[in-house]
C-alpha positions as a Markdown table, in Angstrom:
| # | Residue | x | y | z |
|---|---|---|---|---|
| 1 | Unk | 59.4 | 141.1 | 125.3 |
| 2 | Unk | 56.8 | 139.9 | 127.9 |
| 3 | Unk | 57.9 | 137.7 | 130.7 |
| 4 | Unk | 60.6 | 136.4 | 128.6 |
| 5 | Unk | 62.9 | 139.7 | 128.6 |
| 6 | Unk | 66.6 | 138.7 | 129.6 |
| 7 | Unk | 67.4 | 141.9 | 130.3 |
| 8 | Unk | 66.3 | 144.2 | 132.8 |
| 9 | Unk | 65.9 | 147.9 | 133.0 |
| 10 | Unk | 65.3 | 150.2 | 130.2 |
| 11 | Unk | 64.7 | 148.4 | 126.7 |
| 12 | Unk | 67.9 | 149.0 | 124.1 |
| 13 | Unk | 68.5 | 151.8 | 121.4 |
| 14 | Unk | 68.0 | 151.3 | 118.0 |
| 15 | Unk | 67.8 | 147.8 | 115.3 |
| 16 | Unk | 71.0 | 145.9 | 116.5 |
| 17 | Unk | 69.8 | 146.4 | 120.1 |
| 18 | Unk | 66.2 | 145.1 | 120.0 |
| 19 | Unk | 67.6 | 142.3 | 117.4 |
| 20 | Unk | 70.1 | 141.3 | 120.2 |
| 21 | Unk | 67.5 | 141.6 | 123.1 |
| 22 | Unk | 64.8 | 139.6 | 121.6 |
| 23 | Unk | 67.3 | 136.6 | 120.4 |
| 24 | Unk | 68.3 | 136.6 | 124.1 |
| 25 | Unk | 64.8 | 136.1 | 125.1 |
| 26 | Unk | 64.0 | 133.2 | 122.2 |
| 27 | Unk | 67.4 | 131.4 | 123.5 |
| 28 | Unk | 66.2 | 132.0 | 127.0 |
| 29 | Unk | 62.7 | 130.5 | 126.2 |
| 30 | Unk | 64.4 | 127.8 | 124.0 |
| 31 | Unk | 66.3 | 126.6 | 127.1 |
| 32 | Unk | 63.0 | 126.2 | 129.5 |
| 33 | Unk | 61.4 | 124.2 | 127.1 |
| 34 | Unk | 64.2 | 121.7 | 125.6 |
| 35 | Unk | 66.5 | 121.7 | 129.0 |
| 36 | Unk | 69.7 | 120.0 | 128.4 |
| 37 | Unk | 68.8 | 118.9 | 125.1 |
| 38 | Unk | 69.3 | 121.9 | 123.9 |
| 39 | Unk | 73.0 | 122.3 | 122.9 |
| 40 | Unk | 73.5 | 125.7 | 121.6 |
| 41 | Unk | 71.5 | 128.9 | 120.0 |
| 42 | Unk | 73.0 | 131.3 | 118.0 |
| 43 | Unk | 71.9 | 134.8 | 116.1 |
| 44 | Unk | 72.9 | 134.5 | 112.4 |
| 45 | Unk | 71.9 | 137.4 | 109.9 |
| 46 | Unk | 72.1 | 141.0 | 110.5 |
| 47 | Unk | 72.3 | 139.6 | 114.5 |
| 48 | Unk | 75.8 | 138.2 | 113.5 |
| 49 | Unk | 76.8 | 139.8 | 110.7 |
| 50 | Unk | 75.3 | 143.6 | 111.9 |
| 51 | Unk | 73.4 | 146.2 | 109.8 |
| 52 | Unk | 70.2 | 145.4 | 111.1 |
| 53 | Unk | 67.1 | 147.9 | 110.1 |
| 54 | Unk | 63.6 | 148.6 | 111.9 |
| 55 | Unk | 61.9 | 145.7 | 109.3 |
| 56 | Unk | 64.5 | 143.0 | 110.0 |
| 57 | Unk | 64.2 | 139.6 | 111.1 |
| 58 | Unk | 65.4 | 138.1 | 114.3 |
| 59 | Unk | 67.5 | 135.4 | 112.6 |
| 60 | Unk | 68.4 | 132.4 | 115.3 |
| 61 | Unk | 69.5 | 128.9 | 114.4 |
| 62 | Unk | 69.4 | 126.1 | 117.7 |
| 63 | Unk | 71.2 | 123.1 | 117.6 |
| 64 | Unk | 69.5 | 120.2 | 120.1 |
| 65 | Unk | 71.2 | 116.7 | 120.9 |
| 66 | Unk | 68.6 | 115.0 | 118.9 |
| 67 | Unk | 65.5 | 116.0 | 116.9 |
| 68 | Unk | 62.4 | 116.0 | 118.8 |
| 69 | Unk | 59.1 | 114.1 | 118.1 |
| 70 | Unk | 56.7 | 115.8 | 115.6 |
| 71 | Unk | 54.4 | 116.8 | 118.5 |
| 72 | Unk | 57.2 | 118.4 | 120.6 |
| 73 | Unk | 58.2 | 120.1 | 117.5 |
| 74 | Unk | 54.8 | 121.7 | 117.2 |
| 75 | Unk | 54.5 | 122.7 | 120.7 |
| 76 | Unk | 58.4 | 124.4 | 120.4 |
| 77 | Unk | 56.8 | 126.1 | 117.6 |
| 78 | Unk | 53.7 | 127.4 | 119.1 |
| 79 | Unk | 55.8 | 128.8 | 122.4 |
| 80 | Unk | 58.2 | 130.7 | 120.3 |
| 81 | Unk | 55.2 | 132.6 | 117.2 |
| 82 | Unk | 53.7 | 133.5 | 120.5 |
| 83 | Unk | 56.9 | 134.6 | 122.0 |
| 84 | Unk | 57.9 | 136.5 | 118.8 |
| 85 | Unk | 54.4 | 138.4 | 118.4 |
| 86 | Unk | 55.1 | 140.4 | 121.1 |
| 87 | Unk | 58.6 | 141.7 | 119.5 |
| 88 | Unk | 58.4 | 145.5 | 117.8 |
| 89 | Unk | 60.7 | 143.9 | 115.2 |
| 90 | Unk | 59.5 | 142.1 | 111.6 |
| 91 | Unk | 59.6 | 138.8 | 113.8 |
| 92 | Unk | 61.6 | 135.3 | 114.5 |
| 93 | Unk | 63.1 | 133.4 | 111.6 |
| 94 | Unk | 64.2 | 130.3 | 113.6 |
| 95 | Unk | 65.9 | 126.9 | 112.2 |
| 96 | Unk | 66.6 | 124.0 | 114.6 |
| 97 | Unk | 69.1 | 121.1 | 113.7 |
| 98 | Unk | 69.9 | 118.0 | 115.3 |
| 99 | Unk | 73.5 | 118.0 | 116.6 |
| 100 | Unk | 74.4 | 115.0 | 113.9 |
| 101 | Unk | 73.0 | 117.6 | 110.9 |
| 102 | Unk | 75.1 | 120.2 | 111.2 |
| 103 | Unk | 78.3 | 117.9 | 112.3 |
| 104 | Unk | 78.6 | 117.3 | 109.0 |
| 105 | Unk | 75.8 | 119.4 | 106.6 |
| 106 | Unk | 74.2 | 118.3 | 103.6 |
| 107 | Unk | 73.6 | 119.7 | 100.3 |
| 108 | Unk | 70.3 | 119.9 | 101.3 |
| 109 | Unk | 70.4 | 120.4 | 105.3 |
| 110 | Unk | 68.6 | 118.3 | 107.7 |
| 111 | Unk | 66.6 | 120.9 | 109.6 |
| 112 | Unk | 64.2 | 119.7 | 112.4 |
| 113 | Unk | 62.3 | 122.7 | 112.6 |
| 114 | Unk | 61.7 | 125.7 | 110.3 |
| 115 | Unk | 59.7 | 128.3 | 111.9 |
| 116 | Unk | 58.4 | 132.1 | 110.3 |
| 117 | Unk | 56.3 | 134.1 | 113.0 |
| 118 | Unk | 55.9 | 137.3 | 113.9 |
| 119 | Unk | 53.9 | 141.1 | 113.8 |
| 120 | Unk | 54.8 | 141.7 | 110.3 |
| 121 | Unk | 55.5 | 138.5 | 108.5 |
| 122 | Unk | 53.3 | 135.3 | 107.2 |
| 123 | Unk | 53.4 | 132.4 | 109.8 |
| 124 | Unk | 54.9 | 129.7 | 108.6 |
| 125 | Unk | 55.9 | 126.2 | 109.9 |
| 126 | Unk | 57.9 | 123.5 | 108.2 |
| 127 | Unk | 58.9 | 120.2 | 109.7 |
| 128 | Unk | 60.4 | 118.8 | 106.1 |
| 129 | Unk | 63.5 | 120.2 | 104.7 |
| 130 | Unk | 61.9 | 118.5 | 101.3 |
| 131 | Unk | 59.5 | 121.1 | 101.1 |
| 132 | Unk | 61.7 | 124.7 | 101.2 |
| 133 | Unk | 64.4 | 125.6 | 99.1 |
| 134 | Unk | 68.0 | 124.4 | 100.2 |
| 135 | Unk | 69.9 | 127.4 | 99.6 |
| 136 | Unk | 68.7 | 129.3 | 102.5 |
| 137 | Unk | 69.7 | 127.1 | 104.8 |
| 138 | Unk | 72.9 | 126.1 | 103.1 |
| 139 | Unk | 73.6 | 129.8 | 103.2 |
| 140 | Unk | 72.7 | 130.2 | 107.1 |
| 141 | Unk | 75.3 | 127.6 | 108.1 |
| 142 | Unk | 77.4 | 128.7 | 106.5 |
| 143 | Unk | 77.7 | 132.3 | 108.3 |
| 144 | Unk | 76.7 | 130.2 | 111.1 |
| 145 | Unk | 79.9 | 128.7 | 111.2 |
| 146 | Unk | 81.9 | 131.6 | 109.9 |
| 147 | Unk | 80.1 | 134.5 | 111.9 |
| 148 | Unk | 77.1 | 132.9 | 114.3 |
| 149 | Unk | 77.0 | 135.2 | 117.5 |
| 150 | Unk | 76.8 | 132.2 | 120.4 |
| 151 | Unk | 73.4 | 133.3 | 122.8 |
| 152 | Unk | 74.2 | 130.0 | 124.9 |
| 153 | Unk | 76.7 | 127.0 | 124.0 |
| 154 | Unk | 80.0 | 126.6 | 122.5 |
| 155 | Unk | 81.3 | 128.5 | 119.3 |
| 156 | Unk | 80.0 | 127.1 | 115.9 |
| 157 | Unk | 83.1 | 126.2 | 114.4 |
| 158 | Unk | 82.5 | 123.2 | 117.1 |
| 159 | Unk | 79.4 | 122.3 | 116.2 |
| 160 | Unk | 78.7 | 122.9 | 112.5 |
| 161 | Unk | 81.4 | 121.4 | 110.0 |
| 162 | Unk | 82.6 | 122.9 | 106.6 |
| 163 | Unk | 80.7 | 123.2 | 103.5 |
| 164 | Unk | 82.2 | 122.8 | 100.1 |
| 165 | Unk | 82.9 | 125.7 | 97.9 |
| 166 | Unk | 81.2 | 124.6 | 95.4 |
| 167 | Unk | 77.8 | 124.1 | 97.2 |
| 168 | Unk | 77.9 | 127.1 | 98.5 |
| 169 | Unk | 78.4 | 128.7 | 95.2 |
| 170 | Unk | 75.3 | 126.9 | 93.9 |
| 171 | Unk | 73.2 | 127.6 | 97.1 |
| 172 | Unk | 73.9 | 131.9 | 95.8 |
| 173 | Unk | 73.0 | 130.7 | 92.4 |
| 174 | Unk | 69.6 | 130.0 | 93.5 |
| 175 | Unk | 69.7 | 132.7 | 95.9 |
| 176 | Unk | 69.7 | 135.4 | 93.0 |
| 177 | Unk | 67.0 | 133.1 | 91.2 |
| 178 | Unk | 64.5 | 132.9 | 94.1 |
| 179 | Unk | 65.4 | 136.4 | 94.3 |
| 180 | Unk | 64.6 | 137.7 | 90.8 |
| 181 | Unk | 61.2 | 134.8 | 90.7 |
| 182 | Unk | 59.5 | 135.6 | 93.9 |
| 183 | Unk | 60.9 | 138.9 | 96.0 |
| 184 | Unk | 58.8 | 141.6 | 95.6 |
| 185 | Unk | 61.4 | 143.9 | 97.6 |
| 186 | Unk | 63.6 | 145.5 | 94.8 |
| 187 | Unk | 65.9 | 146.6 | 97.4 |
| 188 | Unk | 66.4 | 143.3 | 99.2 |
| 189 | Unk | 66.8 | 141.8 | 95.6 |
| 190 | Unk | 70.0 | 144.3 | 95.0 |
| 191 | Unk | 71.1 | 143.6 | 98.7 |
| 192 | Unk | 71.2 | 140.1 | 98.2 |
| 193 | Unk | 73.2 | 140.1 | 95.3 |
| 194 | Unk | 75.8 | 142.1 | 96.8 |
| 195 | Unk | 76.5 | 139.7 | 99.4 |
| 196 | Unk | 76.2 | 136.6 | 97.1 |
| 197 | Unk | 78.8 | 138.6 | 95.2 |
| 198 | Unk | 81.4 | 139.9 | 97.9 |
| 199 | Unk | 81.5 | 135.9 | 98.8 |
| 200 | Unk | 81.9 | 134.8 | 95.8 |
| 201 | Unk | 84.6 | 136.8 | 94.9 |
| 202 | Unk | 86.3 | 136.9 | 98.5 |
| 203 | Unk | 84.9 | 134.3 | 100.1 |
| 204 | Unk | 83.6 | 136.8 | 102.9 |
| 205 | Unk | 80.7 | 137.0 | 104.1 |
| 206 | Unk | 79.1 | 140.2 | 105.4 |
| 207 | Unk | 76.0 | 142.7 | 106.0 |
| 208 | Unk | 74.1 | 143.6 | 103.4 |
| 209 | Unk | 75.2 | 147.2 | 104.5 |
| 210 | Unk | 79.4 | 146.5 | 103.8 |
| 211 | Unk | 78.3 | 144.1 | 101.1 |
| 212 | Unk | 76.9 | 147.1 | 99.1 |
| 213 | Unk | 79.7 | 149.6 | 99.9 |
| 214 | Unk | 81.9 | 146.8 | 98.6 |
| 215 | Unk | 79.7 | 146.8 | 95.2 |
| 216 | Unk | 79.6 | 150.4 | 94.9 |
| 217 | Unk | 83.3 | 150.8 | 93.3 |
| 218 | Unk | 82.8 | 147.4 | 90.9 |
| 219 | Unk | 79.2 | 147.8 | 89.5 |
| 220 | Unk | 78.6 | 149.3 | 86.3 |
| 221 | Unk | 75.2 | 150.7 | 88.1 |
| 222 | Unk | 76.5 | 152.2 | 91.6 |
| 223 | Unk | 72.9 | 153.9 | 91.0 |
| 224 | Unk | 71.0 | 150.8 | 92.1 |
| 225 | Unk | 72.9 | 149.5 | 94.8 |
| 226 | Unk | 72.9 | 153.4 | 96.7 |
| 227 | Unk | 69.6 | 153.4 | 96.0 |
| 228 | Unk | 68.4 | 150.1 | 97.2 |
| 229 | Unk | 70.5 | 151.6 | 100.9 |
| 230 | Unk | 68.6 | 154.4 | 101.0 |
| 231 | Unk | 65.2 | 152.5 | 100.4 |
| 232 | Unk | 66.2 | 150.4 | 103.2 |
| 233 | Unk | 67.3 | 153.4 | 105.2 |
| 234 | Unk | 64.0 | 154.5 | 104.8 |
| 235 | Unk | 64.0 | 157.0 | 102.2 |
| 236 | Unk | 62.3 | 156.2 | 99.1 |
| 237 | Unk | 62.7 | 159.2 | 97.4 |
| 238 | Unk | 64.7 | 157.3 | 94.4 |
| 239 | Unk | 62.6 | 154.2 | 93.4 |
| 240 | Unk | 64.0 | 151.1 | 91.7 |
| 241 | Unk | 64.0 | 149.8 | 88.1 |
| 242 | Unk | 62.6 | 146.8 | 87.9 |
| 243 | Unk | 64.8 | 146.7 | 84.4 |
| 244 | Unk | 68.2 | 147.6 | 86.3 |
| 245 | Unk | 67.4 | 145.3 | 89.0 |
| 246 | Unk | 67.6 | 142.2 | 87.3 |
| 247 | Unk | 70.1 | 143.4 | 85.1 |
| 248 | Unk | 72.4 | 144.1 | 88.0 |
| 249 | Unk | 71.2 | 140.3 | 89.6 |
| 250 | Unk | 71.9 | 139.0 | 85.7 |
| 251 | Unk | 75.8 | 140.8 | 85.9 |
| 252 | Unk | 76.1 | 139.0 | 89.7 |
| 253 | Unk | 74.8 | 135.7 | 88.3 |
| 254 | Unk | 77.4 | 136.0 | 85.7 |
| 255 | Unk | 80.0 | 136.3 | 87.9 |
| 256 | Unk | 79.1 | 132.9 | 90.2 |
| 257 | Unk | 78.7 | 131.0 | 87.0 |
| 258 | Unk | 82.4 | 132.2 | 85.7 |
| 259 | Unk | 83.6 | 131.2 | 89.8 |
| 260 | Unk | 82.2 | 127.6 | 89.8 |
């Protein structure tokens, strides 16, 4: 991780490891350049919820006392895309709030900064929560509050307030639509819609690894979902159905619609 490694001695073993060192180092780099305004960082995603793979994504939301300037945005940004670069991981998906915006969240939340960067993904910056799709982050707070693994500040239930049911439910609607519309993953579709389901149905949310064991026993296809593990294990020696895969998303859609 360059001159930002928290860590010293010999790097860690394996996915959770690198995912865990690397979010140490954003946090760390996070807290140089915003001081005390910077409240709190956590890891959400497989850094909180566990499962991670050699292609996953560093998933961090920061929480700062108030949101910065458009020009200190842009500078945050650039530090952190050339931070993440350097990481033998996919790269850094980071969202930064203001304190007041995740107090109490909004159907569609108030994000200061929305940041994509790194080896193996698109750059992308956002400074307008008007131009992404709500669901993602409504999502991320969510297992922000109910999961978020703290890399500096207090525990999330402090900081981020509840989110309605129903939103929430909505929010995995559109999930499975973006999903079906624009992923051109199979196996992350199928993934997906295995967590969206487990939650909807428990009100649990969990890896994408124990949300697909929890599938397995109520799908009419247990095909798909053990093959979209082993693709993301690696092996793709059992390729997915296009046909199957939205038919599976269609029978999780389904269930949402019948829970709302």
């Amino acid at each position: 991780m360059g001159t930002d490694r928290t860590a010293a001695g010999a790097l860690p073993t394996g996915p959770d490891g690198l995912v865990a060192e690397c979010g140490r180092a954003a946090a760390g780099l996070l807290g140089r350049l915003l001081g005390d305004e910077l409240v709190a960082a956590y890891l959400v995603g497989s850094g909180a919820l566990g499962g991670a793979a050699a292609d996953s994504d560093v998933d961090i939301v920061a929480v700062c006392a108030a949101e910065p300037p458009d020009e200190r945005r842009r500078a945050l940004a650039a530090r952190l895309a050339e931070l993440a670069m350097t990481w033998p991981l996919r790269g850094l998906e980071l969202v930064l709030y203001a304190r007041a915006a995740v107090a109490v969240p909004a159907r569609r939340p108030r994000f200061a900064l929305n940041l994509n960067a790194g080896p193996h993904m698109p750059r992308r910056l956002s400074l307008d929560p008007a131009t992404e799709p709500a669901h993602w982050f409504l999502l991320d707070l969510a297992i922000l509050r109910d999961h978020g693994r703290p890399l500096t500040g207090r525990p999330p239930r402090e900081l981020v307030g509840p989110i309605p049911r129903r939103w929430l439910l909505e929010a995995v609607r559109d999930s499975l639509a973006w999903h079906e519309a624009n992923e051109p993953a199979l196996q992350q579709s199928v993934l997906n819609a295995c967590r969206g389901w487990r939650f909807t149905e428990e009100g649990v949310w969990s890896s994408k690894a124990d949300a697909a064991a929890w599938a397995l026993p109520r799908t009419p296809d247990p095909a798909t979902v053990e093959a979209a593990l082993a693709i993301r294990a690696g092996d793709r020696s059992r390729p997915l159905d296009p046909a199957r895969v939205r038919a599976f998303q269609r029978h999780v859609l389904d269930r949402v619609e019948r829970a709302s």
